[in-house]
C-alpha positions as semicolon CSV with decimal commas, in nm:
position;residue;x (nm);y (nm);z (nm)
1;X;-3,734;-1,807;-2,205
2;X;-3,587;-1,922;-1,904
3;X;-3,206;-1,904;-1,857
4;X;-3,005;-2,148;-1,648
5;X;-2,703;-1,891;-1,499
6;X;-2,373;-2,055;-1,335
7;X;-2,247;-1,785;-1,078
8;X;-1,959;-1,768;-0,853
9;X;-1,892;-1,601;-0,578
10;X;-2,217;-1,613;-0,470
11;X;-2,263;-1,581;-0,134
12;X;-2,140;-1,210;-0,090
13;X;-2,181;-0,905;-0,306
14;X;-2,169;-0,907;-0,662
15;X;-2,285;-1,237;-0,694
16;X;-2,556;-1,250;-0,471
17;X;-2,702;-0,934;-0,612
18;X;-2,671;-1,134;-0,980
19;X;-2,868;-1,405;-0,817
20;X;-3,128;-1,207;-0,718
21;X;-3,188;-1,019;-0,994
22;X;-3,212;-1,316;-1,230
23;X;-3,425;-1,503;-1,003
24;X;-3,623;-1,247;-1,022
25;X;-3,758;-1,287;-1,361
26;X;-3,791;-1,600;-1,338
27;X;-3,421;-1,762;-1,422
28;X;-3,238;-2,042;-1,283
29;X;-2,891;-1,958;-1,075
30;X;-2,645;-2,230;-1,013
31;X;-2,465;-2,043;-0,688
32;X;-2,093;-2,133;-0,635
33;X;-1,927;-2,051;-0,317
34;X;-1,735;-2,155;-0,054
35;X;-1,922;-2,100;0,320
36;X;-2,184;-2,370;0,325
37;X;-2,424;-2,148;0,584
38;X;-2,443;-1,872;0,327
39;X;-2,558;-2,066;0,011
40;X;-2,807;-2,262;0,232
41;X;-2,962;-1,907;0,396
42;X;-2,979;-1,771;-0,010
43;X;-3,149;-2,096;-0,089
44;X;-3,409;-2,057;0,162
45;X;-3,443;-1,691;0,027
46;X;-3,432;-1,756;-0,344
47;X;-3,601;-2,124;-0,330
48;X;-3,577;-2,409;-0,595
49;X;-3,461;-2,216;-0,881
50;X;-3,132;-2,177;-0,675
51;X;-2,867;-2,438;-0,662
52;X;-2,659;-2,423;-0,419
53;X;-2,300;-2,560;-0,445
54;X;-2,034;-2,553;-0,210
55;X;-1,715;-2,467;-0,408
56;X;-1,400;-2,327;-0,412
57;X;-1,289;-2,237;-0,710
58;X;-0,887;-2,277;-0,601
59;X;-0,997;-2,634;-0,588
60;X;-0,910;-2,745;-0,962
61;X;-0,993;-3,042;-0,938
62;X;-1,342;-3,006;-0,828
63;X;-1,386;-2,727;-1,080
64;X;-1,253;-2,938;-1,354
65;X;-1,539;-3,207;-1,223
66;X;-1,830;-3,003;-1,312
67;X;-1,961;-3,131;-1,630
68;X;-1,990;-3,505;-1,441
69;X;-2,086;-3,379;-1,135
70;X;-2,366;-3,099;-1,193
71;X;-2,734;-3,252;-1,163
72;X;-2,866;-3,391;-1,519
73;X;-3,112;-3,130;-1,501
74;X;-2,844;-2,820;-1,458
75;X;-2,615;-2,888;-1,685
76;X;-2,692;-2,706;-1,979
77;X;-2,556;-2,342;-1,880
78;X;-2,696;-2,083;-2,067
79;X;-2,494;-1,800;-1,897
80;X;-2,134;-1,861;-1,677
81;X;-2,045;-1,546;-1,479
82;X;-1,696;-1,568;-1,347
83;X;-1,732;-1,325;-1,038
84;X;-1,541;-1,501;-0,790
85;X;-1,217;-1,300;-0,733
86;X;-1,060;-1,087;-0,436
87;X;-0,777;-0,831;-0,352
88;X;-0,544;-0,872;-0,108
89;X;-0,284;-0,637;0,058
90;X;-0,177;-0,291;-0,045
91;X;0,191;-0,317;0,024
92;X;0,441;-0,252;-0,270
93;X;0,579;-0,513;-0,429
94;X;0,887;-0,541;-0,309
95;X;0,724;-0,560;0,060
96;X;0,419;-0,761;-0,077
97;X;0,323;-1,112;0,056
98;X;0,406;-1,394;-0,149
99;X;0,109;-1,585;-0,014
100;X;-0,143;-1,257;-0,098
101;X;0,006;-1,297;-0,460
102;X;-0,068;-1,662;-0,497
103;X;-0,411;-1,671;-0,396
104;X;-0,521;-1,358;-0,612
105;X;-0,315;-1,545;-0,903
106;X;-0,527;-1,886;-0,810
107;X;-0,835;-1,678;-0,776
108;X;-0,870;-1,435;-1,024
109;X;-0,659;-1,651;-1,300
110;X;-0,632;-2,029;-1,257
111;X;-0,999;-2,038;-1,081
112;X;-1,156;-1,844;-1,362
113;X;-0,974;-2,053;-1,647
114;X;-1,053;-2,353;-1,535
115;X;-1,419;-2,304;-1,485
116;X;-1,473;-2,135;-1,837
117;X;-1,240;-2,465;-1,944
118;X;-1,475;-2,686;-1,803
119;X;-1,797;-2,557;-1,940
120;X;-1,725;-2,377;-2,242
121;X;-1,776;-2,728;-2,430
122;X;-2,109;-2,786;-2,341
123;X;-2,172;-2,431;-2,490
124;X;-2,011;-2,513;-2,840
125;X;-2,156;-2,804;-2,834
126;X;-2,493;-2,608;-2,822
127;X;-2,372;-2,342;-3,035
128;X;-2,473;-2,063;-2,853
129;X;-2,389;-1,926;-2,490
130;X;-2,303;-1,568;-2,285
131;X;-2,004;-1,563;-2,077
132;X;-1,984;-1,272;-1,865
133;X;-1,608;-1,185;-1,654
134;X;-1,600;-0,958;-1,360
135;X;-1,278;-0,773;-1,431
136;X;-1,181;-0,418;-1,282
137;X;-1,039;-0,123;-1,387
138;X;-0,784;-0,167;-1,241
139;X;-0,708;-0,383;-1,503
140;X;-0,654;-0,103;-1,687
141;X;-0,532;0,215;-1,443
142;X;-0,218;0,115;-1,264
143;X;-0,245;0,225;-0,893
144;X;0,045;0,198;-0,654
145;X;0,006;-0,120;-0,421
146;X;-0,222;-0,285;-0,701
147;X;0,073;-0,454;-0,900
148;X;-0,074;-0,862;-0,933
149;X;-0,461;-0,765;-0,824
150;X;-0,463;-0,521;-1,144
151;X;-0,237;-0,750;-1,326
152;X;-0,484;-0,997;-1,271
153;X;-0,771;-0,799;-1,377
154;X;-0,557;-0,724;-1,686
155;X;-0,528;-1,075;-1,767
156;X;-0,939;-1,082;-1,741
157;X;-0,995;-0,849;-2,032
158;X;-0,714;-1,034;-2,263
159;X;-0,892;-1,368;-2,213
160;X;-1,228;-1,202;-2,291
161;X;-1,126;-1,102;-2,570
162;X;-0,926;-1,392;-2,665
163;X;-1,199;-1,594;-2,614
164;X;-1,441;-1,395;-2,828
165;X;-1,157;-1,485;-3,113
166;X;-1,181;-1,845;-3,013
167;X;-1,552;-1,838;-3,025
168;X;-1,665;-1,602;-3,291
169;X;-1,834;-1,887;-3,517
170;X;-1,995;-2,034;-3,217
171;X;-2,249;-1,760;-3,135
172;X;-2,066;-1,757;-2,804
173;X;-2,089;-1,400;-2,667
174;X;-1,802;-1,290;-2,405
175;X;-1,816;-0,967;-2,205
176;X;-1,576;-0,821;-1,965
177;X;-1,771;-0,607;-1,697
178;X;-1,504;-0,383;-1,522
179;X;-1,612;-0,183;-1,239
180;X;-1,432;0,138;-1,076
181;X;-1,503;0,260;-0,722
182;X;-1,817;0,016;-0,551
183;X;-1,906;0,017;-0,204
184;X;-2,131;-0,201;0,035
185;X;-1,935;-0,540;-0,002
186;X;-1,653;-0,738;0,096
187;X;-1,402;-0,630;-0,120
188;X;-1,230;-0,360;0,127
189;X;-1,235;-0,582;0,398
190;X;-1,073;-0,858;0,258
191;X;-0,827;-0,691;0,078
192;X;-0,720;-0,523;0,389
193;X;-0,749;-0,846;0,612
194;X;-1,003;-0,738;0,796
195;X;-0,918;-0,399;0,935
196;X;-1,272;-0,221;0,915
197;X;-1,137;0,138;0,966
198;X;-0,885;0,105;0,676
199;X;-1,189;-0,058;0,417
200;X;-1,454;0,200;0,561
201;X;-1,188;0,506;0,466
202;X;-1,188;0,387;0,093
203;X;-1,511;0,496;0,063
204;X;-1,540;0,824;0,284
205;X;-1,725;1,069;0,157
206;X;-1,783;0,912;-0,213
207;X;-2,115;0,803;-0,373
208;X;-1,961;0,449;-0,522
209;X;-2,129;0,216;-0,720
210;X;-2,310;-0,037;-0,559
211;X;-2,339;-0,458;-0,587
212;X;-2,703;-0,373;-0,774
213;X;-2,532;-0,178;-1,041
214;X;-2,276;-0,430;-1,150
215;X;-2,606;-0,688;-1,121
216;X;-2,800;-0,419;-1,370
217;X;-2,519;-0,447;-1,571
218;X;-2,461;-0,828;-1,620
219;X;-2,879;-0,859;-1,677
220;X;-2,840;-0,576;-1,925
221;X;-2,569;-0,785;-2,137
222;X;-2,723;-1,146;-2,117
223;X;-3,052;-0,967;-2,215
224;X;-2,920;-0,814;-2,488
225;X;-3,021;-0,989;-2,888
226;X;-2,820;-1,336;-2,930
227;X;-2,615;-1,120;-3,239
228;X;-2,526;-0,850;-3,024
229;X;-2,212;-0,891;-2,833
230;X;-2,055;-0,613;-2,551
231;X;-1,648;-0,658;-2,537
232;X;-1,610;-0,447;-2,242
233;X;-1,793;-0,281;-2,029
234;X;-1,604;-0,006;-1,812
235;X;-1,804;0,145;-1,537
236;X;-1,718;0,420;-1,283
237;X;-1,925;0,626;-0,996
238;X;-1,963;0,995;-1,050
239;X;-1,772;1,066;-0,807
240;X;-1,410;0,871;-0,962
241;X;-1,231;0,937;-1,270
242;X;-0,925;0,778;-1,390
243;X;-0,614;1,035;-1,259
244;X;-0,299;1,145;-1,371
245;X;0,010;0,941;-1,411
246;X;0,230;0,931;-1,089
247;X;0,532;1,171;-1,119
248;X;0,765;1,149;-0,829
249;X;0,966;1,496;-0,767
250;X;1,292;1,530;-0,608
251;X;1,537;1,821;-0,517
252;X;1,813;1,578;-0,664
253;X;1,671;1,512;-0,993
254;X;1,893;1,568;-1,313
């Protein structure tokens, strides 16, 4: 049976690699992003059975727009994956930028509320959907320099869950896929503002997980039997582990 999947974040990384792979077999991808050049270059790859749509979702108002202004034929969503989301800065928080906070807060929060919001009716109506959220686990280790990108990955697991409560006589299934350590995409770069030396160091002299994997992983849940549901998924490379806790040591201690 053929699947109609609402992605964002689709024109980099993790979503683009869920695109692909669902295309793939055959599936139908509405792609959500924001640079216009990118969705039209993965349309030309991906053909028909991608939709393209220029979106950010920061824009609340356009996101809470969708039901009215999808195409008829596109608008019953089988599958919503909430990828889009981003890191910013390192700095603690007292030095942290304000600005870095709000836009992982309208990102990785309001941006994925509001889009569930808007097309988690259409699912109830239908009695039956998969919603899959691209958390972290950092949602769940505490790192120093992480303080509102890991609270905001925190917040993605709660309102998984949560919404599993909501939903649980609505054969609405709601996973949380949180990854560890993954190289190959955007994510370093971004959260560092650019500065190529300071993303490419993350990842020197690791094996991490790649955009494919987390793709592997989101098929492997929406393929899953309509009575089986995954809470959470928490997924590291080989080469991570979650550490010990921090301990700071002093001379002047008492």
């Amino acid at each position: 049976m053929s699947l109609t999947l609402f992605v964002t974040g689709v024109t980099a990384g993790f979503g683009r690699a869920i695109a692909r792979r669902f295309i793939a077999d055959g599936h139908r991808v509405i792609g959500v992003g924001r640079r216009a050049e990118r969705l039209a270059e993965l349309h030309t790859e991906l053909g028909d059975n991608f939709l393209p749509m220029q979106l950010d979702v920061t824009d609340l108002t356009a996101v809470d727009a969708l039901p009215q202004t999808l195409p008829a034929a596109w608008r019953d969503i089988d599958v919503l994956v909430n990828n889009a989301g981003l890191a910013l800065g390192t700095a603690p928080a007292q030095q942290a930028d304000l600005a870095d906070w709000d836009l992982m807060v309208n990102t990785n929060i309001s941006g994925l509320i509001h889009v569930t919001r808007a097309l988690l009716p259409g699912m109830v109506a239908r009695n039956k959907g998969t919603i899959v959220n691209i958390g972290s686990t950092a949602g769940r280790y505490a790192y120093p320099g992480g303080n509102v990108y890991c609270a905001s990955k925190a917040f993605v697991e709660q309102f998984s869950l949560c919404l599993r409560a909501d939903l649980v006589a609505n054969n609405i299934r709601v996973t949380d896929i949180m990854p560890g350590l993954v190289g190959g995409t955007e994510f370093s770069h971004v959260r560092f503002h650019g500065d190529a030396q300071k993303a490419d160091a993350v990842y020197q002299n690791t094996k991490p997980l790649d955009e494919n994997d987390i793709a592997e992983a989101v098929h492997w849940v929406v393929n899953l039997p309509d009575h089986v549901n995954i809470n959470v998924i928490e997924m590291m490379p080989t080469c991570q582990a979650p550490g010990p806790l921090a301990i700071s040591r002093q001379a002047n201690n008492k």
